[in-house]
N, C-alpha and C positions, 0 to 999 in steps of 0.2 A: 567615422566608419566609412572604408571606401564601398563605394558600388557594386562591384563582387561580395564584398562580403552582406553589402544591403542585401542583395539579391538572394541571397543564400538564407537568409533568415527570413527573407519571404516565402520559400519554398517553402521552410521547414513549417514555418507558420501557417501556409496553405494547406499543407499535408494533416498537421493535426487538426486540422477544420477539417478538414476530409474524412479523418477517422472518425470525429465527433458526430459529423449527418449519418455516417454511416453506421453507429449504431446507434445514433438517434433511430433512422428509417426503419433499422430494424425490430426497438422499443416500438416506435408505433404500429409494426407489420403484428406484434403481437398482443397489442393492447384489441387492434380490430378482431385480430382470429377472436381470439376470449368475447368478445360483446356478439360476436358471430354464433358460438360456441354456446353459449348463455340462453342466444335465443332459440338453435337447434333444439336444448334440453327442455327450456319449457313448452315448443311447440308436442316435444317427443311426449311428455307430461299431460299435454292437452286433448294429444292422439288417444294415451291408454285410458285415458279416465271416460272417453269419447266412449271407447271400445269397449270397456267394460261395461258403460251402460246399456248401451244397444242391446250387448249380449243380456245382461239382464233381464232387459224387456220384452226380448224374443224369448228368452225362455217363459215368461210368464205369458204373453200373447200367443205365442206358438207360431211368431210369425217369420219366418223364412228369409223376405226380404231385409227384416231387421238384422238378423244373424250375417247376411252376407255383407249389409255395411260396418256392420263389426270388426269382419274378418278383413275388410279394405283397409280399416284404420290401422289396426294392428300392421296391417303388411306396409301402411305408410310410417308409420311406428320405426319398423325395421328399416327401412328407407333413411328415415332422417337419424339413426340410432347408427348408420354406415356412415352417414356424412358426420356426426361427432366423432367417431373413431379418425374421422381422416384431418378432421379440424387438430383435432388432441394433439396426432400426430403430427401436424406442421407446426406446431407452436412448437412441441420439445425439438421439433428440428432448428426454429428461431430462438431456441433460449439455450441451446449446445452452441451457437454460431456466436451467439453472444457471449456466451460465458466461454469460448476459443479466444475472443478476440480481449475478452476483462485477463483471461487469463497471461498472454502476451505481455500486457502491462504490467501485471504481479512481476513477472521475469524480468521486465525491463527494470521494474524497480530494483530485484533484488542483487541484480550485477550493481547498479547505482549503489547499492548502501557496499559492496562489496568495494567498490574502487574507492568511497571514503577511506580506505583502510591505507592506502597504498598511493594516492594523492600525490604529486611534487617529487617520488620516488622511482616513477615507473615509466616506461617510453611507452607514445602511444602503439606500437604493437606488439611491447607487452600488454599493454589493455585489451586488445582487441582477440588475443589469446587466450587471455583471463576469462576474458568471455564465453569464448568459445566452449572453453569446458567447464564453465560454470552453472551454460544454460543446461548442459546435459546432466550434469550429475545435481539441478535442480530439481528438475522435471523427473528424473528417478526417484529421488525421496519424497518427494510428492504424491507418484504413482502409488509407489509401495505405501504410502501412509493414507489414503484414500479407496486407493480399491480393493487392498488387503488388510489392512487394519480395520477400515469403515471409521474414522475420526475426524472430527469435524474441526474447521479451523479457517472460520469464514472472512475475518481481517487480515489473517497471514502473520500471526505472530511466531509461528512455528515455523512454516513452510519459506515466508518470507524475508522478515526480520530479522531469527534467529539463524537462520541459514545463512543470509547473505553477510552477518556482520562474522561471521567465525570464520567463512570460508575467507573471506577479505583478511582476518586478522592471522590464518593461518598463512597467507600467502605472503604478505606483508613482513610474519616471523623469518620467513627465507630470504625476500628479496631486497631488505632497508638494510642498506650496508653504515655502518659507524658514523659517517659525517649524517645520513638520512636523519640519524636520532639527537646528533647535535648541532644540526645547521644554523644558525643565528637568523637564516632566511626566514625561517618556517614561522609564520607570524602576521596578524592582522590589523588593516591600518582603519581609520574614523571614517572613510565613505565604503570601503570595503562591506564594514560592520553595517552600515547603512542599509546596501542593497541587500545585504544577506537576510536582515530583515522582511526584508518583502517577501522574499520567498517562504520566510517562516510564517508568514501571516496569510499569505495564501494558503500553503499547507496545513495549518490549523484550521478555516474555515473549510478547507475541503474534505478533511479525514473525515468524516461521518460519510460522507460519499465513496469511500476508498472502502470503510469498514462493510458498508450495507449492498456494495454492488452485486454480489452472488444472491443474495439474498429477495427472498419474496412476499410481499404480502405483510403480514404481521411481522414478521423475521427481519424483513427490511426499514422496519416502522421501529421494532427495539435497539435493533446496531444502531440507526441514527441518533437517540435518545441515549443510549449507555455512553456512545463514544464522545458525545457531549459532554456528558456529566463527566466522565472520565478527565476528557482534558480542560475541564475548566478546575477541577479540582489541582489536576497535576499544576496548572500554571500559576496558581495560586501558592500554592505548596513549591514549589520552584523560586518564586520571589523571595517567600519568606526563609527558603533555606540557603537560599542564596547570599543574601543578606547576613545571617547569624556565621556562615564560613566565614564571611569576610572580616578581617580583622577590623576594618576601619565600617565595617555595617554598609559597604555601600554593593550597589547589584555585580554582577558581572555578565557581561554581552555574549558570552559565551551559552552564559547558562539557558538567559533569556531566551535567545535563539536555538538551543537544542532543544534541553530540559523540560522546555513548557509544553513540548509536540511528544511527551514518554508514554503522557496517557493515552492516547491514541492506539499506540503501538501497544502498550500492556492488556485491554481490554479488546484488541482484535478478536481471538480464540472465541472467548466468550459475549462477544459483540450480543448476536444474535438471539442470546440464552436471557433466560427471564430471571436475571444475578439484583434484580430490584434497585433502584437508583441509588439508596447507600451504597449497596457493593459496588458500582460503577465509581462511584465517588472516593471509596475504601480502594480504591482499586488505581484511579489516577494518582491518591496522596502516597500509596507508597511507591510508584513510577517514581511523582516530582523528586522524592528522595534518595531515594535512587541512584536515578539519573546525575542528581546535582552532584550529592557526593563522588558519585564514580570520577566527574570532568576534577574536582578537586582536588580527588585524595587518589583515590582508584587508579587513575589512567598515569599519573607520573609512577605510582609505587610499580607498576608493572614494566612498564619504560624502562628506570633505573634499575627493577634486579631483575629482568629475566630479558631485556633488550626488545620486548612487544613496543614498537612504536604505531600508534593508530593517530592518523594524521588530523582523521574530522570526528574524533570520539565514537567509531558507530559502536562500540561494544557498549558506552553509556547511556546512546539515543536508541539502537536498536537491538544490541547481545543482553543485557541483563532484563531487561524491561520486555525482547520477546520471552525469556524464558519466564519470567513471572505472570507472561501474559499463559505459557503455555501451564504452568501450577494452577492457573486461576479458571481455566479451562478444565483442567481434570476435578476442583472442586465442586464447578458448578454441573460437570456430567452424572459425577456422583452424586449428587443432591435432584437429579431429575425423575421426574414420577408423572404417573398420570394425573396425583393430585396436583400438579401443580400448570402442568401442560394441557391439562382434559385430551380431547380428540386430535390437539396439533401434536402430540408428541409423537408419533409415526414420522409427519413432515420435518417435523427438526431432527431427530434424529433414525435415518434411513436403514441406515445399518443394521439396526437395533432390530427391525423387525422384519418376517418374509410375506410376501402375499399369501393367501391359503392356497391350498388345492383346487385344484379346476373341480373334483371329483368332490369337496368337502360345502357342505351346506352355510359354513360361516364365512362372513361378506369381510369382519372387521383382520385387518393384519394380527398377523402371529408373533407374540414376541420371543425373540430365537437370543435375545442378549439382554441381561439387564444393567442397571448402573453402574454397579462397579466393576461389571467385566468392560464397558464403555468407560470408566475413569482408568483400568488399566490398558486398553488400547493407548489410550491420551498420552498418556506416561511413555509407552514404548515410543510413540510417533515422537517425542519430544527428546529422549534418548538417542533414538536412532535419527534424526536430523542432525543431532548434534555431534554426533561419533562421525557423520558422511562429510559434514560440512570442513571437519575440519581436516578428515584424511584425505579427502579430496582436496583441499585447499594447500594441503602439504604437499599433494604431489605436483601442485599445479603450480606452486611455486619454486618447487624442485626445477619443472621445466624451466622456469620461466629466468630461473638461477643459473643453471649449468647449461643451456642449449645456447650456442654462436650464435650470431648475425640479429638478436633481439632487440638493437640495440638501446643495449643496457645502459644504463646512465652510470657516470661516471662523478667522482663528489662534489665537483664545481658545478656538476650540471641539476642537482638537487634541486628542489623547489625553483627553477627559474623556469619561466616560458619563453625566454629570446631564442632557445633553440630548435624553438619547433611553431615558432606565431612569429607574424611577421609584424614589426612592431612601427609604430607613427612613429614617424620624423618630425619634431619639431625642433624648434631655436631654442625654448627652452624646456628639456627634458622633464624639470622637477615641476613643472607645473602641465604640463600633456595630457591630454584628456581628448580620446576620441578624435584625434586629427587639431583638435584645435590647443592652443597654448595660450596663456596671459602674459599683458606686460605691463606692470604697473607703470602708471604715468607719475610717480613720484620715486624720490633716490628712497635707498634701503633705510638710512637714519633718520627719514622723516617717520617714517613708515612707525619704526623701531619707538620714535620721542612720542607718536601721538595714536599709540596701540589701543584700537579700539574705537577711535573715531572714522566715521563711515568717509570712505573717499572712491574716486572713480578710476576702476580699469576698465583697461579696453582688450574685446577679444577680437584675436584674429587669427586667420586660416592661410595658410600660403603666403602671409607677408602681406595679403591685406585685410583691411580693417575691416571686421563684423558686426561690430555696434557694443557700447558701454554696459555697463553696471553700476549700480552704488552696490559699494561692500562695507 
């Protein structure tokens, strides 16, 4: 790697540390208000029961002075009952700032699952266009399914997943010209699969974090535990279906590396919903299935008759799996009660109910929506994502098809990066790796007679020597 480019992935590396303190600082700005907040209310608690006795005793004493420390409390009562109003208020001002900034990452991902569509096919300022109007006509169907709808959709199986992989698959329908879909390039080699791994194994230990971050309290406490159970279920269920495709029983890397992250994605919606650890588990096993079949059977059948080429599967790891994610969402909305939620069903689902009247004697919310007018919102938000995602996704590929100066890849330039990365010079190309290259210190027919016996290369950089190996 040269030194510019070091440099450059330090920044980048700094920057997300930066984002991370920063709403670390702001998690802790709120964890204080709340213990701040906590003890306003019991001192407020401490004031009236103060107050009430005094008065009490003045009434029975007929004593005057007692009545006037009564009426102290009470006014210090009001006092500290001003400072929780204004505590309350700073907190939902630090959990709107936070969930502005979760919510930027939702976006960032959903362009990401978008450009899996279009990978190897696209110039980067087509990408960068793609974008452009991808973030907006997200953040519309989002709006509308949130502040009009009132539907909940706290992992982003709807909003996120299902969105990003159709509008990517619609745009991809326009812009993957005939060699795109039969490039002999398009294809992954033994360290490629390697690292791509890690990233799947990161992403699997962090989705419970991705699923729970809007969430609060107890809410936050279920999406971790469902999303669990979800994907360990899927990845289990992914091996073994993996395996049974296989003509010859053995796994495929493909799968491993998508398939086993479906659960995740399908139990987003209802992360947060009390769907009981079966269902969480009921929920990853028909993801793992899913998913697997789609990369199998699914993704070539659509390729060959309708010309849908999707480069990294997202209609397998994130289009079929958000929309089961968003079914399993309207099940579980419908199936919600107060028997099952007692007093939090108000905070899960918000919509569902208004505050009362300033004017009205009753403290508890009013319910203005029941279950399955909330399992028919779900339905429409999950409809109407999917209708925006892709007409959007058509026009945007229209652009991105017909408008000059894009420049558009041409069919030689398909899945290559020498056109747009600058690539290491070394002596010998087919072994090049990050500035450095090998040279075996033995001829090729040694090599060839005694395959498999450990012998020593030597690396080197610029023509000189770096130090040995046994291989």
């Amino acid at each position: 790697m040269r030194y510019d480019q070091y440099m450059e992935e330090v920044k980048k590396s700094n920057l997300n540390a930066q984002r991370a303190k920063k709403r670390a600082g702001i998690q802790e700005d709120i964890t204080t208000a709340e213990k701040k907040m906590k003890l306003v209310d019991d001192t407020i608690q401490t004031l009236r029961k103060e107050a009430d006795q005094l008065a009490k005793d003045a009434e029975k004493k007929q004593d005057f002075t007692l009545l006037s420390k009564s009426n102290a409390f009470r006014k210090k009562a009001t006092e500290k009952q001003e400072e929780h109003k204004s505590l309350k208020k700073k907190i939902q001002q630090l959990r709107d700032k936070l969930k502005e900034m979760l919510l930027a990452d939702f976006t960032s991902a959903t362009i990401l699952i978008s450009f899996g569509a279009v990978l190897g096919k696209t110039s980067p300022l087509q990408l960068i266009l793609m974008a452009f109007f991808e973030v907006i006509f997200s953040l519309v169907n989002e709006f509308i399914a949130v502040e009009y709808l009132g539907t909940t959709d706290i992992g982003g199986s709807m909003y996120v997943h299902t969105f990003g992989a159709y509008f990517g698959l619609s745009v991809s329908l326009l812009v993957t010209r005939q060699a795109g879909r039969e490039s002999p390039k398009e294809g992954a080699v033994y360290h490629s699969d390697l690292f791509a791994m890690i990233g799947t194994l990161f992403l699997w230990i962090f989705w419970p974090s991705f699923n729970s971050a809007l969430g609060d309290d107890d809410q936050r406490h279920r999406a971790v535990l469902n999303t669990y159970f979800s994907l360990a279920a899927c990845c289990v269920t992914t091996f073994a279906i993996s395996s049974l495709l296989s003509k010859k029983g053995k796994f495929d890397m493909v799968h491993v590396q998508n398939a086993t992250l479906a659960g995740g994605v399908a139990v987003g919606t209802a992360a947060n919903l009390m769907i009981q650890p079966w269902g969480a588990i009921l929920i990853g096993v028909v993801a793992g299935v899913l998913s697997t079949f789609g990369y199998k059977v699914i993704q070539p059948f659509l390729c060959e008759k309708f010309g849908l080429h999707d480069t990294c599967g997202v209609h397998n790891l994130h289009g079929m799996p958000g929309i089961l994610g968003g079914l399993g969402g309207i099940v579980a909305c419908a199936l919600a009660s107060e028997a099952v939620y007692g007093d939090s069903l108000p905070d899960v689902f918000g919509d569902r109910f208004e505050d009362p009247p300033a004017d009205s004697t009753a403290k508890a919310p009013i319910e203005v929506r029941d279950a399955g007018q909330q399992a028919l919102m779900q339905l429409a938000a999950l409809v109407m994502t999917l209708a925006i995602a892709i007409v959007s996704g058509l026009f945007t590929g229209l652009i991105l098809r017909c408008v000059p100066g894009l420049d558009a890849l041409s069919d030689e330039k398909v899945f290559e990066d020498e056109y747009f990365w600058e690539e290491v010079e070394a002596a010998d190309s087919s072994h090049a790796t990050t500035g450095y290259h090998m040279v075996q210190q033995r001829a090729p027919a040694e090599v060839e007679a005694e395959e498999g016996t450990p012998h020593t290369e030597t690396y080197t950089k610029n023509g000189k020597q770096e130090g040995e190996a046994q291989v």
